[in-house]
VMD Tcl script that draws the C-alpha trace (Angstrom):
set ca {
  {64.56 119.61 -148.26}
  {67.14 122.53 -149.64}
  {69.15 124.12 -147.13}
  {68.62 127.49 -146.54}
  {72.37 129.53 -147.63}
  {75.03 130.23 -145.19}
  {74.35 133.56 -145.00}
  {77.72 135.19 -144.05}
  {79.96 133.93 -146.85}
  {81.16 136.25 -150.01}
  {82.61 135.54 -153.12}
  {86.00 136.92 -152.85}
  {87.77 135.12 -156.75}
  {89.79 137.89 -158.16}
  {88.21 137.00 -161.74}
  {84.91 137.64 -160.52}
  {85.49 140.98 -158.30}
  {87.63 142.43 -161.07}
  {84.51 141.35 -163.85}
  {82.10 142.91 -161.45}
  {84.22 145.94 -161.35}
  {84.26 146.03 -164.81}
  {80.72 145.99 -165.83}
  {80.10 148.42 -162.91}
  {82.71 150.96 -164.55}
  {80.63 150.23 -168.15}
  {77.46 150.42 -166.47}
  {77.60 154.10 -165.24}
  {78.43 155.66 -167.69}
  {75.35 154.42 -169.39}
  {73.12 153.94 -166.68}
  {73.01 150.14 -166.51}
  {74.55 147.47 -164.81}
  {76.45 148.56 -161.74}
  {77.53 144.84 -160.87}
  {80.47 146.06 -158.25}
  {80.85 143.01 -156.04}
  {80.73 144.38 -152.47}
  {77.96 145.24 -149.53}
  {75.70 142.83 -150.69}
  {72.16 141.18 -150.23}
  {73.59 138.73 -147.46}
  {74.36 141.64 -145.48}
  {71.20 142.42 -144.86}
  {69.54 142.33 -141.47}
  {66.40 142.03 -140.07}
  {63.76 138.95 -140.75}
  {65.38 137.19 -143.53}
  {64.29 133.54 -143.74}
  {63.54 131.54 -146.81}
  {65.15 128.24 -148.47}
  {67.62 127.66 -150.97}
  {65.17 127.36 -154.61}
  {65.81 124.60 -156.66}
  {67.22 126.02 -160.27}
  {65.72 122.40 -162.03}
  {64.33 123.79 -165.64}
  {60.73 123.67 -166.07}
  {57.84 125.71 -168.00}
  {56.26 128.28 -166.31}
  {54.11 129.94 -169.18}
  {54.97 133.52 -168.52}
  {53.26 135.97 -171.01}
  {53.00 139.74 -170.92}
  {55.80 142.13 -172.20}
  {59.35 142.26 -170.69}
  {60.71 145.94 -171.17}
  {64.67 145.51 -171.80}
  {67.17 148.60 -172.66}
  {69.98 146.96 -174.34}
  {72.80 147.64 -177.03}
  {73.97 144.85 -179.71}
  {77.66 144.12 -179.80}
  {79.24 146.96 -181.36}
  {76.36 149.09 -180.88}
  {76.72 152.86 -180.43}
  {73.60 153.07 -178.32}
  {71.19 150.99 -176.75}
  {67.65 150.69 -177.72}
  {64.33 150.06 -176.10}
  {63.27 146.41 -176.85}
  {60.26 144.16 -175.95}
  {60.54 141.38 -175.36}
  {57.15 138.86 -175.91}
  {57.45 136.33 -172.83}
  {54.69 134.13 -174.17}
  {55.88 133.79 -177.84}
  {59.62 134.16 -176.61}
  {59.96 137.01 -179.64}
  {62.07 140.59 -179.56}
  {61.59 143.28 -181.53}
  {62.58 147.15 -180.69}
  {59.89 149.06 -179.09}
  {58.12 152.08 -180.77}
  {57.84 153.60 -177.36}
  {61.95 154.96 -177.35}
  {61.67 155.74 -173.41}
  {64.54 155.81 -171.59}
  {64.03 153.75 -167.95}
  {60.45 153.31 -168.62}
  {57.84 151.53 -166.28}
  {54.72 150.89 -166.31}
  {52.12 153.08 -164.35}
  {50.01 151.35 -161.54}
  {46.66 151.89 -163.49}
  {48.66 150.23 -166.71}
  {47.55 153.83 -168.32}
  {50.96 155.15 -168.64}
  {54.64 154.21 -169.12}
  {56.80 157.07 -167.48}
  {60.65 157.65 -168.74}
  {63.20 159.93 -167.98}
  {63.87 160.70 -171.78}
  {62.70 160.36 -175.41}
  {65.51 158.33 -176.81}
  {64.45 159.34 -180.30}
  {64.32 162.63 -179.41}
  {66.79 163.46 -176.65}
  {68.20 166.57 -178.13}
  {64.93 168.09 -179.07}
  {63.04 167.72 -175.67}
  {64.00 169.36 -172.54}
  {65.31 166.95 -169.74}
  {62.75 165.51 -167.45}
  {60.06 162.81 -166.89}
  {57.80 161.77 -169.63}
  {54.94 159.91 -169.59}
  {53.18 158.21 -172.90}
  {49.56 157.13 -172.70}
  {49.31 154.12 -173.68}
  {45.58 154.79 -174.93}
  {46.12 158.13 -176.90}
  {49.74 157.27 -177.41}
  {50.93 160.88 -176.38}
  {53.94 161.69 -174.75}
  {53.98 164.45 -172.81}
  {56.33 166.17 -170.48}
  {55.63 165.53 -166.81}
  {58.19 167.40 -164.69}
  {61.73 169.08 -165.74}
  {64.92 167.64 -164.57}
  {66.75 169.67 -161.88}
  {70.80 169.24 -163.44}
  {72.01 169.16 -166.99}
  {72.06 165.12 -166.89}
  {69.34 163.21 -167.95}
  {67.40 161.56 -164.94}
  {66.72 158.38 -164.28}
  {64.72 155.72 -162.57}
  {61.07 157.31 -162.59}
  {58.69 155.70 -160.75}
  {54.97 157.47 -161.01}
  {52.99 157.20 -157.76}
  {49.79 154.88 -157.75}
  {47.33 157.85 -158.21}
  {49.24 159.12 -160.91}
  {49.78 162.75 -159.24}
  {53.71 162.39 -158.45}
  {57.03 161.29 -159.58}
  {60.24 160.14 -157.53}
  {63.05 159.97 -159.70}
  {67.32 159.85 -159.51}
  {69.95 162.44 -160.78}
  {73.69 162.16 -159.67}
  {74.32 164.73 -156.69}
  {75.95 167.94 -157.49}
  {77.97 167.53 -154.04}
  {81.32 167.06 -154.36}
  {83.44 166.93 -157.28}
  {83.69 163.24 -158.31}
  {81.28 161.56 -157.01}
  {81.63 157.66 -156.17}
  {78.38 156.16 -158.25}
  {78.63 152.74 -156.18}
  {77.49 155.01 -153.40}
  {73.41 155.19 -152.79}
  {74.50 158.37 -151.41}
  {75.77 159.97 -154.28}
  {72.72 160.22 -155.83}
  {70.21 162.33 -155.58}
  {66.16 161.68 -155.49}
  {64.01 164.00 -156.56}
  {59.75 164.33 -156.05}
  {57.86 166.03 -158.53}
  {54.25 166.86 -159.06}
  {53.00 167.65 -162.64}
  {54.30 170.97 -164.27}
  {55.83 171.46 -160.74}
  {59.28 171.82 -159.90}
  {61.37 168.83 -158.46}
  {62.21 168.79 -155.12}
  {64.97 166.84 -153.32}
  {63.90 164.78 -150.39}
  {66.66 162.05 -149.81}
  {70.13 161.35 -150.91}
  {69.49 157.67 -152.02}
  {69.09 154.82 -155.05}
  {66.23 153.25 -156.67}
  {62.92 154.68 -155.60}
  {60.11 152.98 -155.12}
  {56.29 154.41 -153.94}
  {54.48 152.79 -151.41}
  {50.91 151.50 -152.36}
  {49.19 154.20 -151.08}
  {51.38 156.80 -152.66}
  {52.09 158.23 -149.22}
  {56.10 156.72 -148.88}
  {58.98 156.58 -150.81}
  {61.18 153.42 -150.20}
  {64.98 153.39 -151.61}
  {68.22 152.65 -150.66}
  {70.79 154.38 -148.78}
  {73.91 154.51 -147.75}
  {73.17 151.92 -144.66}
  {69.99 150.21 -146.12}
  {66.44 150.20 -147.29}
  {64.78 153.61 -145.92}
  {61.37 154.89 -146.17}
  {60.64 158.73 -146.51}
  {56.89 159.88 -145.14}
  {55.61 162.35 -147.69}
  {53.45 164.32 -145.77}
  {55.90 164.83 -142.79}
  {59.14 164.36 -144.18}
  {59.70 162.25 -142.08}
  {62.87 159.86 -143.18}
  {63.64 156.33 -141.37}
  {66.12 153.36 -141.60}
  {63.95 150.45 -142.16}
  {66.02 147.41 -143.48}
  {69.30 148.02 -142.49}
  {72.92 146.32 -143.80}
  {75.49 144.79 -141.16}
  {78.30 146.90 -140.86}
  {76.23 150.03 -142.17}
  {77.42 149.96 -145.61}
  {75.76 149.50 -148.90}
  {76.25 149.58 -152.22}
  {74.75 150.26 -155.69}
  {74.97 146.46 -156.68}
  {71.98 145.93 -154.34}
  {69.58 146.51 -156.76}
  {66.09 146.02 -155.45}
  {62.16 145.91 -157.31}
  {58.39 145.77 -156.13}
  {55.73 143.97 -157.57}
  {52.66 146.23 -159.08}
  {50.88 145.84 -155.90}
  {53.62 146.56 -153.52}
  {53.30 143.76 -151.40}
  {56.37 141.56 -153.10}
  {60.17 142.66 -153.33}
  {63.31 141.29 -155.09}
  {66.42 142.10 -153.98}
  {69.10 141.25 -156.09}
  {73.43 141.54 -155.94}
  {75.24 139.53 -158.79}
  {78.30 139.81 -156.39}
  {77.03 137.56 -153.56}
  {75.24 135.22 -156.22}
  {71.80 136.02 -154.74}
  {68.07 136.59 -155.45}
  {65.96 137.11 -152.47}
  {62.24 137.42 -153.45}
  {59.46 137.69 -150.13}
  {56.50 139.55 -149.02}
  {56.59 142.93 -147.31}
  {53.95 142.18 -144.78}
  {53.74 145.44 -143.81}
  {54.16 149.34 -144.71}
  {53.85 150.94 -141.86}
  {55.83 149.67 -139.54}
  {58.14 148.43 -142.59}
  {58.55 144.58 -142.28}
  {59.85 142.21 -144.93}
  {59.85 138.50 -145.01}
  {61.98 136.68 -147.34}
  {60.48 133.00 -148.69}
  {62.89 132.53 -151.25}
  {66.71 132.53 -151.95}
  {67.75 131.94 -155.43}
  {71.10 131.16 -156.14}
  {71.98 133.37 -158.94}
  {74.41 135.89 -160.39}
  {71.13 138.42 -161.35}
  {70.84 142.11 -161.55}
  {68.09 143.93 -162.22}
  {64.91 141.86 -161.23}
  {61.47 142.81 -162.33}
  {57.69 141.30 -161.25}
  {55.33 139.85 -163.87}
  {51.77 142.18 -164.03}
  {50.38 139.61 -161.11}
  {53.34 139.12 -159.20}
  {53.66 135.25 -159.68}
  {57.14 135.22 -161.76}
  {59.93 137.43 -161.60}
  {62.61 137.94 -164.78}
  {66.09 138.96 -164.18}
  {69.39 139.13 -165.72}
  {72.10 136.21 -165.25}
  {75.77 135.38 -166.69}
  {77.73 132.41 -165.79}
  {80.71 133.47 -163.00}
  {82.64 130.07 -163.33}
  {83.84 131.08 -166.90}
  {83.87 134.61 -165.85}
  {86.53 134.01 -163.46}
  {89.02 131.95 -165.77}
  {88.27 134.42 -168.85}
  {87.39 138.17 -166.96}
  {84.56 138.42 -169.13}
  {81.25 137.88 -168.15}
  {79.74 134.85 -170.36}
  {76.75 133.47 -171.28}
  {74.43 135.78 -170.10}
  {70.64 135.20 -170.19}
  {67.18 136.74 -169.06}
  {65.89 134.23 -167.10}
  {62.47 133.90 -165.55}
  {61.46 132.83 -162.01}
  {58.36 131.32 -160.57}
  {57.21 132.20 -157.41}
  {54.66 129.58 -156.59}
  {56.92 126.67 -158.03}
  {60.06 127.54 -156.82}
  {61.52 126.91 -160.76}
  {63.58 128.78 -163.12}
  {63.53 128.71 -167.26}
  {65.86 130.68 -169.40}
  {64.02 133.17 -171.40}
  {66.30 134.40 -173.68}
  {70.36 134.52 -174.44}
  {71.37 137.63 -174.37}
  {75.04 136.61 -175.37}
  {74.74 138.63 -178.86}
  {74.39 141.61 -176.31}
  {76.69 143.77 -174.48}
  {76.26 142.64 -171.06}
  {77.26 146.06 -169.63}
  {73.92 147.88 -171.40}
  {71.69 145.10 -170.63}
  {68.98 146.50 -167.98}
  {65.23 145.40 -167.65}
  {62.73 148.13 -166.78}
  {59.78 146.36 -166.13}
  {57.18 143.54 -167.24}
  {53.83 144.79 -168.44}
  {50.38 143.26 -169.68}
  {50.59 144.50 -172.99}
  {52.04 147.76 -175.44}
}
mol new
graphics top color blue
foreach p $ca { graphics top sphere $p radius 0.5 }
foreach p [lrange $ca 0 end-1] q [lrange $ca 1 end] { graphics top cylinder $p $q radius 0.2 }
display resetview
């Protein structure tokens, strides 16, 4: 049987900090990878449990659509691409959103921007209707940056979103802190409720679960209520934790390149807020997302042995994971790709 990961060891090559650092630096500025190697996934407390997963190739017929922002090398700009997991085919989407995912109902996909048509359109969240194909303006951004990381609530009536915080003068953007997020309903103005990273809404629409500065925290709508609910050891976290929920809610991933990690498990419950973890993959990913049914998860990988002798990450690849198997099968090599603008939004049925 595997061995479940000594969970208080970190990856401390100079190569691999410094290429970690690197693609973080990149990353901002664009509002994709932000791989800084610190403050990871193994610091995480709380009910963590699961068993090292096996990384032995073997087909797991995935299928649906794999949403990927990405730039070619020498690219000026990235593009929205889609990537066909059944057929294994890429082509660049019609749907130029910027950070789009798909709505609960698979009605919508909401975005913080018309790529397109970014100096047309006022800043804000858009959604596009995947039936009438209409894209329409859902809420107005709050600074003169474009936002990012929309998530639209399962009933469709409110969005959580990120901006970088106007506190301070130069912000540190490896700090959950430093960013702001931001709940709008429709046509209504934003309103900030929690200095934090990566939104996500409960199933019930009635939470708001990101990450701070200390951990995973849930915010209470109604009350305003805002708690610590998955803290870090040592009270210190960092961007590179990048987490994701399944459609349903009920599955996370948590990923951080710089511990070589991918925790997937179950949140067993909302309220209290309990997670248990049944698998840890070893794996340099970033930026995990769940399948429509929740059985596979797809994620971004490079290779940090020949980052470390050559400070460059290498052969990077979206890979695919299956939850029920426990294997892993490379999707696609992203190696003609800057790694730096590489970032997966999401996994849908079908565009």
């Amino acid at each position: 049987m595997p061995q479940e990961k000594d969970r208080t060891k970190s990856y401390t090559h100079p190569w691999l900090l410094l290429v970690l650092c690197l693609l973080a630096l990149v990353g901002v500025i664009f509002w994709y990878h932000l791989d800084l190697s610190s403050n990871g996934l193994s610091m995480l407390s709380g009910d963590s449990h699961g068993s090292e997963t096996s990384t032995t190739t073997a087909v797991v017929q995935p299928s649906g659509m794999i949403l990927m922002s990405m730039a070619g090398i020498g690219d000026q700009a990235a593009k929205l691409y889609e990537f066909d997991a059944g057929s294994q085919t890429l082509q660049v989407s019609p749907v130029q959103l910027f950070n789009p995912v798909e709505s609960v109902d698979g009605r919508y996909l909401v975005g913080a921007y018309v790529i397109s048509d970014s100096t047309q359109k006022p800043n804000g969240i858009y959604t596009f209707d995947l039936r009438t194909r209409a894209t329409t303006l859902f809420a107005q951004s709050v600074g003169t940056q474009h936002p990012r990381t929309p998530q639209l609530s399962p009933d469709d009536s409110m969005v959580v979103f990120n901006e970088p915080t106007a506190v301070g003068s130069s912000p540190s953007f490896f700090t959950p802190s430093s960013w702001d997020i931001y709940l709008a309903e429709e046509d209504g103005a934003p309103q900030l409720i929690a200095h934090g990273i990566y939104p996500h809404w409960s199933p019930d629409s009635s939470s708001v679960l990101y990450l701070g500065d200390d951990g995973l925290h849930l915010y209470d709508v109604a009350s305003s209520q805002d708690s610590l609910v998955y803290p870090v050891t040592g009270g210190h976290a960092s961007t590179s934790l990048v987490f994701s929920l399944s459609k349903d809610g009920q599955e996370i991933a948590l990923a951080d390149p710089g511990e070589g990690e991918l925790l997937v498990g179950g949140i067993t419950s909302w309220q209290p807020f309990t997670i248990a973890i049944t698998h840890i993959v070893s794996a340099y990913a970033s930026w995990p997302v769940f399948s429509p049914d929740g059985t596979k998860l797809a994620y971004d990988t490079f290779d940090p042995v020949q980052a470390t002798t050559t400070s460059q990450a290498t052969d990077p690849e979206l890979d695919v994971f299956d939850i029920q198997t426990g294997k892993i099968e490379q999707l696609f090599d992203l190696v003609p790709y800057t790694q730096s603008s590489f970032f997966a939004t999401d996994w849908v049925t079908n565009l």
